[in-house]
Gaussian input, Z-matrix of N, CA and C with variables (Angstrom, degrees):
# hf/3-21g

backbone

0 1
 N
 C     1     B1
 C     2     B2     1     A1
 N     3     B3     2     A2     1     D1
 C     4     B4     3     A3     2     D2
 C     5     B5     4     A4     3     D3
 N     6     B6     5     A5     4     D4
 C     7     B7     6     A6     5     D5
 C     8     B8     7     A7     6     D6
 N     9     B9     8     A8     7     D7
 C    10    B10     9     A9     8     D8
 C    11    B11    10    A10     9     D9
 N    12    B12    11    A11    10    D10
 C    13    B13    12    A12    11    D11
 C    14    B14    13    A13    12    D12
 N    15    B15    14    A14    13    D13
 C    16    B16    15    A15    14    D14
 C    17    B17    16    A16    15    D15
 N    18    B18    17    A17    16    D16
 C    19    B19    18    A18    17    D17
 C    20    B20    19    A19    18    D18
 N    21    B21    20    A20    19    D19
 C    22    B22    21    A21    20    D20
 C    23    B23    22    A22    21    D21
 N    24    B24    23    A23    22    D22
 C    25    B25    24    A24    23    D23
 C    26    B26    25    A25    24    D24
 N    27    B27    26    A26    25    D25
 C    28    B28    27    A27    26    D26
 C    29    B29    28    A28    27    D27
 N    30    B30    29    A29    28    D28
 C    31    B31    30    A30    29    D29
 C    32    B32    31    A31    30    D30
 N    33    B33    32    A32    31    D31
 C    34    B34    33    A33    32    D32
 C    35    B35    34    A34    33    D33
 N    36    B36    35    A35    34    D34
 C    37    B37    36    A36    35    D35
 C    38    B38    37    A37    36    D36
 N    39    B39    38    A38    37    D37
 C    40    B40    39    A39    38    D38
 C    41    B41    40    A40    39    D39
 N    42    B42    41    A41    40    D40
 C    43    B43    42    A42    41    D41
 C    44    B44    43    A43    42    D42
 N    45    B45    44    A44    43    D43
 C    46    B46    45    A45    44    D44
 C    47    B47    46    A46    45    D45
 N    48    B48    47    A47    46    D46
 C    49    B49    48    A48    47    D47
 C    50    B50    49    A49    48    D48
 N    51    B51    50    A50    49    D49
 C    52    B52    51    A51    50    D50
 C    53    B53    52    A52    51    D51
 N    54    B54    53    A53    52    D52
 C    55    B55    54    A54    53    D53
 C    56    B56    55    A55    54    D54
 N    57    B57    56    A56    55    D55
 C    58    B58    57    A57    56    D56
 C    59    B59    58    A58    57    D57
 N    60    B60    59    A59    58    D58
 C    61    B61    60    A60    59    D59
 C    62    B62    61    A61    60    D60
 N    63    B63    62    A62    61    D61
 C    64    B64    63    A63    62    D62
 C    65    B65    64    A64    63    D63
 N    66    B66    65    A65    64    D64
 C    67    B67    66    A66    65    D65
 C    68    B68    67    A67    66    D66
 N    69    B69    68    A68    67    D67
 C    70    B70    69    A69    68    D68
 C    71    B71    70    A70    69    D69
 N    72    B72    71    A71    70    D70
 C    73    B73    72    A72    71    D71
 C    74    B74    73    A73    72    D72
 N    75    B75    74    A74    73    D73
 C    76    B76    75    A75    74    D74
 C    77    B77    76    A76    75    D75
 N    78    B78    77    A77    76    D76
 C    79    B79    78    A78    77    D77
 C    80    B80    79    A79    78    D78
 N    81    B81    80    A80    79    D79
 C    82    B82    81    A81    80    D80
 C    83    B83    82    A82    81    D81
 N    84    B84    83    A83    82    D82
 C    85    B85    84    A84    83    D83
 C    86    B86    85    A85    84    D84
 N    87    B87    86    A86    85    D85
 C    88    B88    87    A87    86    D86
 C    89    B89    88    A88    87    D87
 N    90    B90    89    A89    88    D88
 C    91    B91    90    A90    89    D89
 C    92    B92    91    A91    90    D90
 N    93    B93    92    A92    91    D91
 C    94    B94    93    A93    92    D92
 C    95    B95    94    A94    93    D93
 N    96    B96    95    A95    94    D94
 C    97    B97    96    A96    95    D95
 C    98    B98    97    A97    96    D96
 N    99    B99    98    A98    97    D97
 C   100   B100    99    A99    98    D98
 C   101   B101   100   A100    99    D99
 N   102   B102   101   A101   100   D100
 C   103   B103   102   A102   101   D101
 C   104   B104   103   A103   102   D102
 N   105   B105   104   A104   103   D103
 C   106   B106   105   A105   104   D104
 C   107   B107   106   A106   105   D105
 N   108   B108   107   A107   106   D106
 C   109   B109   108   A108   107   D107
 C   110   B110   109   A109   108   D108
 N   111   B111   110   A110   109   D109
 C   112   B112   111   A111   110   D110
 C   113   B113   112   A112   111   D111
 N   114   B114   113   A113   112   D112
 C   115   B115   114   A114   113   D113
 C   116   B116   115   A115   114   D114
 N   117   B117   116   A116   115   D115
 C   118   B118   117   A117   116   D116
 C   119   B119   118   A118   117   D117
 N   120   B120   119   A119   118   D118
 C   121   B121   120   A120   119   D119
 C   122   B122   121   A121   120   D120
 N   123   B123   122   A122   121   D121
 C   124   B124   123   A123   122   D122
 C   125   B125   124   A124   123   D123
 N   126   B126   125   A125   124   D124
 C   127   B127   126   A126   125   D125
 C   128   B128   127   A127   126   D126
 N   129   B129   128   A128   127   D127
 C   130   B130   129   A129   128   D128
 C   131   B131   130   A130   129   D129
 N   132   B132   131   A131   130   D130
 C   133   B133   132   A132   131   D131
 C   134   B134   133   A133   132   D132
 N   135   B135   134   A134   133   D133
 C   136   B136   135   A135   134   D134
 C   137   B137   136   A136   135   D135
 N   138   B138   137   A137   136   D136
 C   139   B139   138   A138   137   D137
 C   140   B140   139   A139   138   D138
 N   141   B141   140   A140   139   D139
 C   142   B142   141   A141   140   D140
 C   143   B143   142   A142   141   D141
 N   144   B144   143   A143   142   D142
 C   145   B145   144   A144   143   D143
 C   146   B146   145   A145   144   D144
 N   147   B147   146   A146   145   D145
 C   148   B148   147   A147   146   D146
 C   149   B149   148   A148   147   D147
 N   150   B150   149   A149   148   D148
 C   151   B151   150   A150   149   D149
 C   152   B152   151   A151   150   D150
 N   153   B153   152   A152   151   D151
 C   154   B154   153   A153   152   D152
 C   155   B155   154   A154   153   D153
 N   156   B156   155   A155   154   D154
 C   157   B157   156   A156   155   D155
 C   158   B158   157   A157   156   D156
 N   159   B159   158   A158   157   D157
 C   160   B160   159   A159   158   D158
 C   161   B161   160   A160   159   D159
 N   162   B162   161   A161   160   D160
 C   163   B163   162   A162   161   D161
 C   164   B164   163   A163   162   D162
 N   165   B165   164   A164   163   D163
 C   166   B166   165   A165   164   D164
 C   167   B167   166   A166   165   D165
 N   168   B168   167   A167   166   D166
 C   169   B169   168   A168   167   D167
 C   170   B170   169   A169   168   D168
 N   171   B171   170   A170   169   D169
 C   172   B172   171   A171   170   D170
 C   173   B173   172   A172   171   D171
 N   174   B174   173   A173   172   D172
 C   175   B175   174   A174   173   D173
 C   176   B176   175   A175   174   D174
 N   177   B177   176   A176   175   D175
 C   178   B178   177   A177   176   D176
 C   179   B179   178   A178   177   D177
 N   180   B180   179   A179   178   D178
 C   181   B181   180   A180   179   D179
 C   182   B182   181   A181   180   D180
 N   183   B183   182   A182   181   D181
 C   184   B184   183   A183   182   D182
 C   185   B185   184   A184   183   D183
 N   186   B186   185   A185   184   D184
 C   187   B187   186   A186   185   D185
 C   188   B188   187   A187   186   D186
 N   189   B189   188   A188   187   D187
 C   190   B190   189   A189   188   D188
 C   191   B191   190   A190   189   D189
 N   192   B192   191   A191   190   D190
 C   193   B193   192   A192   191   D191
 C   194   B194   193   A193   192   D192
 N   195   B195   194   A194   193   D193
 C   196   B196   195   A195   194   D194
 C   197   B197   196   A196   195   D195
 N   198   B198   197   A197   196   D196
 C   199   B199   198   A198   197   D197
 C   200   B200   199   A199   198   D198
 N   201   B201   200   A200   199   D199
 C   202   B202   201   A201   200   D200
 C   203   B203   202   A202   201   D201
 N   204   B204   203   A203   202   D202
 C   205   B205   204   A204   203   D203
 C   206   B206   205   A205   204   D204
 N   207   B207   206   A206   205   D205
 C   208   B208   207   A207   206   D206
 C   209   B209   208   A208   207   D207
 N   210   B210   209   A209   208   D208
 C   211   B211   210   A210   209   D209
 C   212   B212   211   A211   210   D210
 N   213   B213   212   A212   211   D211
 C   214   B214   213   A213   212   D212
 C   215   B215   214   A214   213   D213
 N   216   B216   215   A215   214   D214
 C   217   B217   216   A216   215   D215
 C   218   B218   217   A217   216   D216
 N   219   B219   218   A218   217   D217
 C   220   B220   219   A219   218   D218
 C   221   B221   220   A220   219   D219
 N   222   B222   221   A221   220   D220
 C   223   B223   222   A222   221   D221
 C   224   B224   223   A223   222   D222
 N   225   B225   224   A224   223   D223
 C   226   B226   225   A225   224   D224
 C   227   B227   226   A226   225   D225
 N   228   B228   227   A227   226   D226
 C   229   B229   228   A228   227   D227
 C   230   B230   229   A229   228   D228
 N   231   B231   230   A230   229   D229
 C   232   B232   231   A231   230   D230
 C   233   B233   232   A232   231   D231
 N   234   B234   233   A233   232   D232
 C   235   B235   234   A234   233   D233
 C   236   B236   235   A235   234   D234
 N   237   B237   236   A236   235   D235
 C   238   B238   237   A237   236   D236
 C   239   B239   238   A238   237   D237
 N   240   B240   239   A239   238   D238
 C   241   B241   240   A240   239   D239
 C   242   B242   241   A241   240   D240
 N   243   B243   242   A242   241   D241
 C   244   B244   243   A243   242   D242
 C   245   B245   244   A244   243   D243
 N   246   B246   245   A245   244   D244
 C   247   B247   246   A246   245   D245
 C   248   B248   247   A247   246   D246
 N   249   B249   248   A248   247   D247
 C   250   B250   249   A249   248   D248
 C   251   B251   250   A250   249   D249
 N   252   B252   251   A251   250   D250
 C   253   B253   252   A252   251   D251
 C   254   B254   253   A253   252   D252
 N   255   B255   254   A254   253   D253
 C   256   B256   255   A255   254   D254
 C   257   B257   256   A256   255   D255
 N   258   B258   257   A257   256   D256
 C   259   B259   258   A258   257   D257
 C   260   B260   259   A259   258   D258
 N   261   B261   260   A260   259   D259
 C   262   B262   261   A261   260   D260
 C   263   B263   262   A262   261   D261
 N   264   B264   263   A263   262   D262
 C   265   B265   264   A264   263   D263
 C   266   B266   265   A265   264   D264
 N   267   B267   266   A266   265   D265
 C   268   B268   267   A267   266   D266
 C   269   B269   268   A268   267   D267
 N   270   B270   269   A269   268   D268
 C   271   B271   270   A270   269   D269
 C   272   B272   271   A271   270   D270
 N   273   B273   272   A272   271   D271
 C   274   B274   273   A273   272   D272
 C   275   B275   274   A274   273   D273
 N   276   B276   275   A275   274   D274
 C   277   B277   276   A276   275   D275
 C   278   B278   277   A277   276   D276
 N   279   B279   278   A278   277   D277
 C   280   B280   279   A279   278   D278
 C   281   B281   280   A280   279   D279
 N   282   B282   281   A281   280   D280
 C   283   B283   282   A282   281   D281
 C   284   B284   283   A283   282   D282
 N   285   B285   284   A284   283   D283
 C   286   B286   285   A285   284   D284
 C   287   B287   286   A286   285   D285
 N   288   B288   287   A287   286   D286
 C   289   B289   288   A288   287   D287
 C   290   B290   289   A289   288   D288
 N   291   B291   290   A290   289   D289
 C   292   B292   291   A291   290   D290
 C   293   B293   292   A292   291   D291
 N   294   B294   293   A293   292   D292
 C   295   B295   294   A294   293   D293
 C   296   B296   295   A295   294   D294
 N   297   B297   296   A296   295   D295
 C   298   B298   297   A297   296   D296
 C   299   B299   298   A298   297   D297

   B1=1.4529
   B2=1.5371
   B3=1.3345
   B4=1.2542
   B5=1.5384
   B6=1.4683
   B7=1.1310
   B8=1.7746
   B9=0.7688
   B10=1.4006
   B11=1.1188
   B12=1.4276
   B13=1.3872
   B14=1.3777
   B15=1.2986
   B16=1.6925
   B17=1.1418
   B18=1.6735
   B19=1.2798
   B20=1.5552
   B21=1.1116
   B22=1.3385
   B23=1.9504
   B24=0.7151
   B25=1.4075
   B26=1.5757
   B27=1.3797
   B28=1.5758
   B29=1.7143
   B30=1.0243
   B31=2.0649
   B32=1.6161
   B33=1.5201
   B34=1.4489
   B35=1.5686
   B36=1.4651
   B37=1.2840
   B38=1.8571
   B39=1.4076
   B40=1.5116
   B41=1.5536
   B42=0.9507
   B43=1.6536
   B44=1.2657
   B45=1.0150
   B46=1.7955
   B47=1.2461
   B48=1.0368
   B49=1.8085
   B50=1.1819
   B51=1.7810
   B52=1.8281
   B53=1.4716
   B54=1.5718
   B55=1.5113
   B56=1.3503
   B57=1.5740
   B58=0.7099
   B59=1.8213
   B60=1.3485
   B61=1.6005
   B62=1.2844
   B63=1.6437
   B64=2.1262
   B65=1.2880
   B66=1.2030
   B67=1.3744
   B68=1.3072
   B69=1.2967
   B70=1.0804
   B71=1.4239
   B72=1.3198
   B73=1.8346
   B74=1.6588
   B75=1.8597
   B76=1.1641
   B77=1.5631
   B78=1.3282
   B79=1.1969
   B80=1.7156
   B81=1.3898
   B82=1.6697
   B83=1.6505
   B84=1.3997
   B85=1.0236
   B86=1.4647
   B87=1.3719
   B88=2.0536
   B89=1.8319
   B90=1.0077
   B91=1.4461
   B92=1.7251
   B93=1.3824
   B94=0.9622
   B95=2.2068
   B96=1.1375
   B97=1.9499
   B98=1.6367
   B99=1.3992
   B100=1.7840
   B101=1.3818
   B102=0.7659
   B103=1.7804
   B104=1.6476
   B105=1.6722
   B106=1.6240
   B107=1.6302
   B108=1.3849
   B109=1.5658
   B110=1.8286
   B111=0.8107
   B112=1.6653
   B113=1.1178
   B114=1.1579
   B115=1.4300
   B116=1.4744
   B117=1.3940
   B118=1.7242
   B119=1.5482
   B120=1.2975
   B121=2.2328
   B122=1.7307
   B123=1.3918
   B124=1.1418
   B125=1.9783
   B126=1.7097
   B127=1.0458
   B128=1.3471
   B129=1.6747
   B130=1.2948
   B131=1.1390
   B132=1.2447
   B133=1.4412
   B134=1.6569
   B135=1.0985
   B136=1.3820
   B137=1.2798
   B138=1.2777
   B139=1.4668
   B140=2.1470
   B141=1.4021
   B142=1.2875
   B143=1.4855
   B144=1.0220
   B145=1.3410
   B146=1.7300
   B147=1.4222
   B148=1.1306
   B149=1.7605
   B150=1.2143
   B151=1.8542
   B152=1.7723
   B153=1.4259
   B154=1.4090
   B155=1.4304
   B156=1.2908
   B157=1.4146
   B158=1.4951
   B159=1.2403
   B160=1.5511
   B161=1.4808
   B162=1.4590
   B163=1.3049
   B164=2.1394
   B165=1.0117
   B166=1.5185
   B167=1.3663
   B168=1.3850
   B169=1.2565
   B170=1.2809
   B171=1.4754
   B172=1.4644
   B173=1.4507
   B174=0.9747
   B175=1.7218
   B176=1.3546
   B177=1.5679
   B178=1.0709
   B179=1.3545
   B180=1.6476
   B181=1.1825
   B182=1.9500
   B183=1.0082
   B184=1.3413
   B185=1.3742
   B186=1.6425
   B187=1.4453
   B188=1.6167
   B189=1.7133
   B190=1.1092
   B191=1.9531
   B192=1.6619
   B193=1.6234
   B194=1.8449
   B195=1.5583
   B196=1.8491
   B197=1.6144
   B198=1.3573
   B199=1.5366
   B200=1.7025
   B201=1.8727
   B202=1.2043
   B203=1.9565
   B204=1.2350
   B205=1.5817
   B206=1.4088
   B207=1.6107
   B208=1.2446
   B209=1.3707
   B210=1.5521
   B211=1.1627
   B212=1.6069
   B213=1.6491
   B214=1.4948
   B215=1.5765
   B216=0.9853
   B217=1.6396
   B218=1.9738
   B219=1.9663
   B220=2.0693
   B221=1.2886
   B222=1.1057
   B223=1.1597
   B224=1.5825
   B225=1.4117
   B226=1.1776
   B227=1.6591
   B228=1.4901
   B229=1.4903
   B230=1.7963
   B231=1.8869
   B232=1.2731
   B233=1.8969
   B234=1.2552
   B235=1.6894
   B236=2.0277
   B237=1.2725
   B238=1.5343
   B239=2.0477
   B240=1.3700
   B241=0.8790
   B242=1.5780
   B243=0.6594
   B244=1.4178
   B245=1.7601
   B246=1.8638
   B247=1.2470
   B248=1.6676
   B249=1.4741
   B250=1.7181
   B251=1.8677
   B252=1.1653
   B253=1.9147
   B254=1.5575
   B255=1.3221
   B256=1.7800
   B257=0.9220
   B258=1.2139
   B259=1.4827
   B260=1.9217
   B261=1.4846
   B262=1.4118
   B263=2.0977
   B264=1.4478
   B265=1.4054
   B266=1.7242
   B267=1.5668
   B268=1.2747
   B269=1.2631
   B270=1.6402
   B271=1.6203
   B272=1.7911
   B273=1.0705
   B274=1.4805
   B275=1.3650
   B276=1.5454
   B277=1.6281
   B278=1.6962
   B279=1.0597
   B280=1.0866
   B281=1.9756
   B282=1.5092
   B283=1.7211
   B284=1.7467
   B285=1.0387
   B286=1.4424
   B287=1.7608
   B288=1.4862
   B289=1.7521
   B290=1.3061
   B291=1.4875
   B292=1.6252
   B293=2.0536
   B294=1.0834
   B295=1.2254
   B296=1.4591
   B297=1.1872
   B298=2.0537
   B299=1.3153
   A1=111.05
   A2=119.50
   A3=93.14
   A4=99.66
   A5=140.00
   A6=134.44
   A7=98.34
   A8=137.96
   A9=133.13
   A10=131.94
   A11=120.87
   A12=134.39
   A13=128.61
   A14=102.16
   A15=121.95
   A16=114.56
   A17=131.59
   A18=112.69
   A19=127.07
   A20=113.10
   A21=134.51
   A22=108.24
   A23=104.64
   A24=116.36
   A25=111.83
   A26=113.66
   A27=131.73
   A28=112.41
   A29=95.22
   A30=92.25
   A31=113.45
   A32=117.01
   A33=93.44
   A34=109.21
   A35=129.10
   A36=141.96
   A37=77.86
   A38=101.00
   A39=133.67
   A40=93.47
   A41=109.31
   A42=122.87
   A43=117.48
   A44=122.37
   A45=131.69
   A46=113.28
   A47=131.36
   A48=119.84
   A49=130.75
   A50=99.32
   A51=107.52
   A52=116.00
   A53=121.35
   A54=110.36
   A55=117.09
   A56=142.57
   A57=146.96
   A58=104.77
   A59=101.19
   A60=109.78
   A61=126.05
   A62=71.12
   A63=115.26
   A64=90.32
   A65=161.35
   A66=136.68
   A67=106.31
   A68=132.33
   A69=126.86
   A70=132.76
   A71=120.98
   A72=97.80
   A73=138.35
   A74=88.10
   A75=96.23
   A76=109.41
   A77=126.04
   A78=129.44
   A79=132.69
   A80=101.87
   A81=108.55
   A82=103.33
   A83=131.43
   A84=128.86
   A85=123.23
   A86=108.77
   A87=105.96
   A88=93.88
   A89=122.61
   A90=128.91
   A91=97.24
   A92=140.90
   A93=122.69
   A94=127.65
   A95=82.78
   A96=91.89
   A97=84.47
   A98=131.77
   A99=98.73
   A100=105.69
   A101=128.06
   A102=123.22
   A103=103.85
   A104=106.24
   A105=91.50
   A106=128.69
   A107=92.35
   A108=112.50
   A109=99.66
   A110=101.34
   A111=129.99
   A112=89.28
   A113=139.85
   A114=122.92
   A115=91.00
   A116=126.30
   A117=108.54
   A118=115.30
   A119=75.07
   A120=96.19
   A121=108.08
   A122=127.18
   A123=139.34
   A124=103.47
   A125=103.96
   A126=124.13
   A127=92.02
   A128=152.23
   A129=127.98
   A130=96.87
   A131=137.40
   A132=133.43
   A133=116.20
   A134=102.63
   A135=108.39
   A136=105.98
   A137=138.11
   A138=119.58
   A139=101.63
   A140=101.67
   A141=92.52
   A142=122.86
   A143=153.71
   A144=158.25
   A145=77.07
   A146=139.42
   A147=133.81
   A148=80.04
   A149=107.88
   A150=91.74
   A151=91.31
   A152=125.91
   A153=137.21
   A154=121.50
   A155=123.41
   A156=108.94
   A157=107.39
   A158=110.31
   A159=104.52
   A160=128.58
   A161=114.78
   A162=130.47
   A163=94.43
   A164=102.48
   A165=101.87
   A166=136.10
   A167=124.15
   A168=137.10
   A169=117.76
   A170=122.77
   A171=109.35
   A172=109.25
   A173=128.80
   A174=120.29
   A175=117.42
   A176=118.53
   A177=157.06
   A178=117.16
   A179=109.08
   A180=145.83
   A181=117.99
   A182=113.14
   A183=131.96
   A184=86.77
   A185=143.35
   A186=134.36
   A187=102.86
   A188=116.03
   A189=97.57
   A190=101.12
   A191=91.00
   A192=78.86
   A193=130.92
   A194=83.79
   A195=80.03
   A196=105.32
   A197=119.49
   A198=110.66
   A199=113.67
   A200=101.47
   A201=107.91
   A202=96.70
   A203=99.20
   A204=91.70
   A205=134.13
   A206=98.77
   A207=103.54
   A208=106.78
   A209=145.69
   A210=146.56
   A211=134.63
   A212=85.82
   A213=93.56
   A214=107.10
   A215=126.84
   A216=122.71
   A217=101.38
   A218=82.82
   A219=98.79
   A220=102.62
   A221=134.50
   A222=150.75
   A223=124.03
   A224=111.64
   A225=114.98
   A226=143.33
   A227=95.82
   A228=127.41
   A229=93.69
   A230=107.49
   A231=89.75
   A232=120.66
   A233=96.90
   A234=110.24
   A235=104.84
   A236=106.28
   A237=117.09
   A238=94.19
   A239=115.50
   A240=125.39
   A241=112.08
   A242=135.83
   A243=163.19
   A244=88.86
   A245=115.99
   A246=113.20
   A247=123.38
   A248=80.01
   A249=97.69
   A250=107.13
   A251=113.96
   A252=117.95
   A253=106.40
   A254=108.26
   A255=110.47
   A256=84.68
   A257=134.74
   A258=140.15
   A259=104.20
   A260=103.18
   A261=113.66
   A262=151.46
   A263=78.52
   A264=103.38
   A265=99.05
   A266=116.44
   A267=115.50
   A268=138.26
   A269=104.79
   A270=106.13
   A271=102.05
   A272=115.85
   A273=130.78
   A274=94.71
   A275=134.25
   A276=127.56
   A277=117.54
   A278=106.20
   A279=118.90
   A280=125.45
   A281=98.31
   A282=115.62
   A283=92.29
   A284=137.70
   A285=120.82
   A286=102.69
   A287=113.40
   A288=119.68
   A289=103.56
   A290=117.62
   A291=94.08
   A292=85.58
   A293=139.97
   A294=133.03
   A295=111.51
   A296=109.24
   A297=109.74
   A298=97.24
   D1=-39.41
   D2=-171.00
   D3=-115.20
   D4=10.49
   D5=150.53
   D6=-66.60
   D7=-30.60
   D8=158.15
   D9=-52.03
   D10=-36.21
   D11=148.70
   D12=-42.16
   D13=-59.15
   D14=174.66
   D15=-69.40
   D16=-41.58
   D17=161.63
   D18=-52.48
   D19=-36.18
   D20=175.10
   D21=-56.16
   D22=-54.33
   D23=-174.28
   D24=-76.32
   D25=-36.47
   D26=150.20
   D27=-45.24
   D28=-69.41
   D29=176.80
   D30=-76.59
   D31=-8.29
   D32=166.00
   D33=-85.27
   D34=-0.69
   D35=-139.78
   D36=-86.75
   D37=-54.82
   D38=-153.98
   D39=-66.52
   D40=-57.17
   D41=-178.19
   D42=-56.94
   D43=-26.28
   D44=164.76
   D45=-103.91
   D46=-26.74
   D47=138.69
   D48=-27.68
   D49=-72.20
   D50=166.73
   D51=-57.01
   D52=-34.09
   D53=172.25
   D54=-64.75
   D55=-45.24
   D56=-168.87
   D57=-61.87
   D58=-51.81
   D59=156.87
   D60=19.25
   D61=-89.76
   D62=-164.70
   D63=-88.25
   D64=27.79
   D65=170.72
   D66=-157.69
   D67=6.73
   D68=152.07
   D69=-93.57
   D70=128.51
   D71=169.93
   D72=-133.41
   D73=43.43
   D74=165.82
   D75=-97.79
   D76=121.07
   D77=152.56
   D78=6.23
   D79=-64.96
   D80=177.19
   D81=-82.86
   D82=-24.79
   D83=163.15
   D84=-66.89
   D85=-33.31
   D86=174.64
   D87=-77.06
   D88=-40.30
   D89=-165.46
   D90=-68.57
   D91=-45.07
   D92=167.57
   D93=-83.44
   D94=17.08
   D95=176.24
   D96=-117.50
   D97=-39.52
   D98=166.56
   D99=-54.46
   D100=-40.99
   D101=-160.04
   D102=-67.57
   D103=-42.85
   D104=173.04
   D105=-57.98
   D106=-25.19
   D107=-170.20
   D108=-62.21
   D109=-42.81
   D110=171.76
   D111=-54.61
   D112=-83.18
   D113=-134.19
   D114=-98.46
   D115=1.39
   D116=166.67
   D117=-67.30
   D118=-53.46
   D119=-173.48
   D120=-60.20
   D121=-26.02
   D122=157.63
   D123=-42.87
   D124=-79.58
   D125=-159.94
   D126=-61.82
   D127=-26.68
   D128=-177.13
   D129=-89.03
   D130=-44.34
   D131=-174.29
   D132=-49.94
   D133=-18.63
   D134=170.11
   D135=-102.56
   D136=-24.20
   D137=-176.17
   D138=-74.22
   D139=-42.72
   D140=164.00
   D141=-49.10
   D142=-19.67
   D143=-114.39
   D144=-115.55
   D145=-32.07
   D146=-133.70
   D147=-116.12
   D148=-18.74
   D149=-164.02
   D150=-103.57
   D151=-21.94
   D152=172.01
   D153=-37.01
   D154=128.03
   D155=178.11
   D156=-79.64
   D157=-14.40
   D158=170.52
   D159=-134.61
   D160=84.67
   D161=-125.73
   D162=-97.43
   D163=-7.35
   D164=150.07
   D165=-91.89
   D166=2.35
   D167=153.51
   D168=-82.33
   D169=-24.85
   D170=165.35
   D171=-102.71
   D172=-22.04
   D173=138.87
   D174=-8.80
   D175=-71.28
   D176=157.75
   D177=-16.52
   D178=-53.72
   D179=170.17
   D180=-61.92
   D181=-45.80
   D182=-157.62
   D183=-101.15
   D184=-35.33
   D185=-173.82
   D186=-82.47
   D187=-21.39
   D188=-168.41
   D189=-75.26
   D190=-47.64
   D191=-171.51
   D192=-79.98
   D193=20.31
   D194=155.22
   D195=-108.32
   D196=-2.65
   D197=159.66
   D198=-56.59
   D199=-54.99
   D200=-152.17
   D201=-68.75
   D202=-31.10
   D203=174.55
   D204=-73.52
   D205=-13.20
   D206=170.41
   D207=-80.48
   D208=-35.18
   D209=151.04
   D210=-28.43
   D211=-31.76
   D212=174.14
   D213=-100.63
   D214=-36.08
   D215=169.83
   D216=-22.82
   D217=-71.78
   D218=-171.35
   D219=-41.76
   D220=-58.14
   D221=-160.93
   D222=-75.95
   D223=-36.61
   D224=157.61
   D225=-78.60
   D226=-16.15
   D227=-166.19
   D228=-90.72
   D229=-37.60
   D230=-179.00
   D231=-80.63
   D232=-38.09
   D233=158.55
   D234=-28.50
   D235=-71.99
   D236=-162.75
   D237=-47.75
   D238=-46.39
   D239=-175.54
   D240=-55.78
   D241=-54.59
   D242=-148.04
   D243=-83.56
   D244=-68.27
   D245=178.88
   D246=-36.89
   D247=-47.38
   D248=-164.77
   D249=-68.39
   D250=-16.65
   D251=172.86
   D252=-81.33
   D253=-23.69
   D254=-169.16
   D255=-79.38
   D256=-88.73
   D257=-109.61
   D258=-117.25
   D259=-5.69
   D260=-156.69
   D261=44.22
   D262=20.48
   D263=-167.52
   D264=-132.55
   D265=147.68
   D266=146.79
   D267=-106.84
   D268=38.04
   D269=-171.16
   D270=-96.68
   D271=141.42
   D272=-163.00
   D273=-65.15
   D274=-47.23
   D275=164.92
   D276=-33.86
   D277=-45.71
   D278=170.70
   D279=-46.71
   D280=-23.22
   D281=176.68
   D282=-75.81
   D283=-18.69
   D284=-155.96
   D285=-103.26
   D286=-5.45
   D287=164.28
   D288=-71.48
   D289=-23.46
   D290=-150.21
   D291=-91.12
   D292=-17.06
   D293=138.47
   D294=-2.51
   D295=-59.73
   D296=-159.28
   D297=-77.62

């Protein structure tokens, strides 16, 4: 019952991540709904960890992708940076000038 809960609460985590996604278009705002998305798929991967017969492999699992998200934070934060000197704005409309 209540690992049922938590999965549940895990994919709505995910689900308002991806909404926030698609409908936002400031830059640091899509960049922080990936990160929720992140920390949903984190948080189920660990709630599985409990139903797993081998619950240190998804351990395993859950350390890698707060590495890989921590990679994308550095990495994304310097991108946003970078946008925001070109073009002087961080609105994602703003990616479709640098085209010309």
């Amino acid at each position: 019952m209540i690992l049922t809960f938590l999965i549940v609460v895990s994919i709505l985590v995910i689900i308002l991540g991806l909404y926030g996604l698609m409908t936002k278009r400031n830059l640091i705002k899509m960049f922080i709904a990936i990160e929720i998305v992140f920390f949903g798929a984190m948080i189920l991967i660990a709630i599985l960890a409990l139903i797993a017969a081998n619950p240190i492999l998804t351990q395993f699992f859950v350390l890698i992708i707060a590495l890989v998200a921590a990679l994308e934070e550095a990495v994304g934060v310097g991108i946003i940076l970078v946008i925001k000197r070109v073009t002087g704005t961080i609105d994602a409309d703003a990616l479709a000038q640098l085209k010309e």
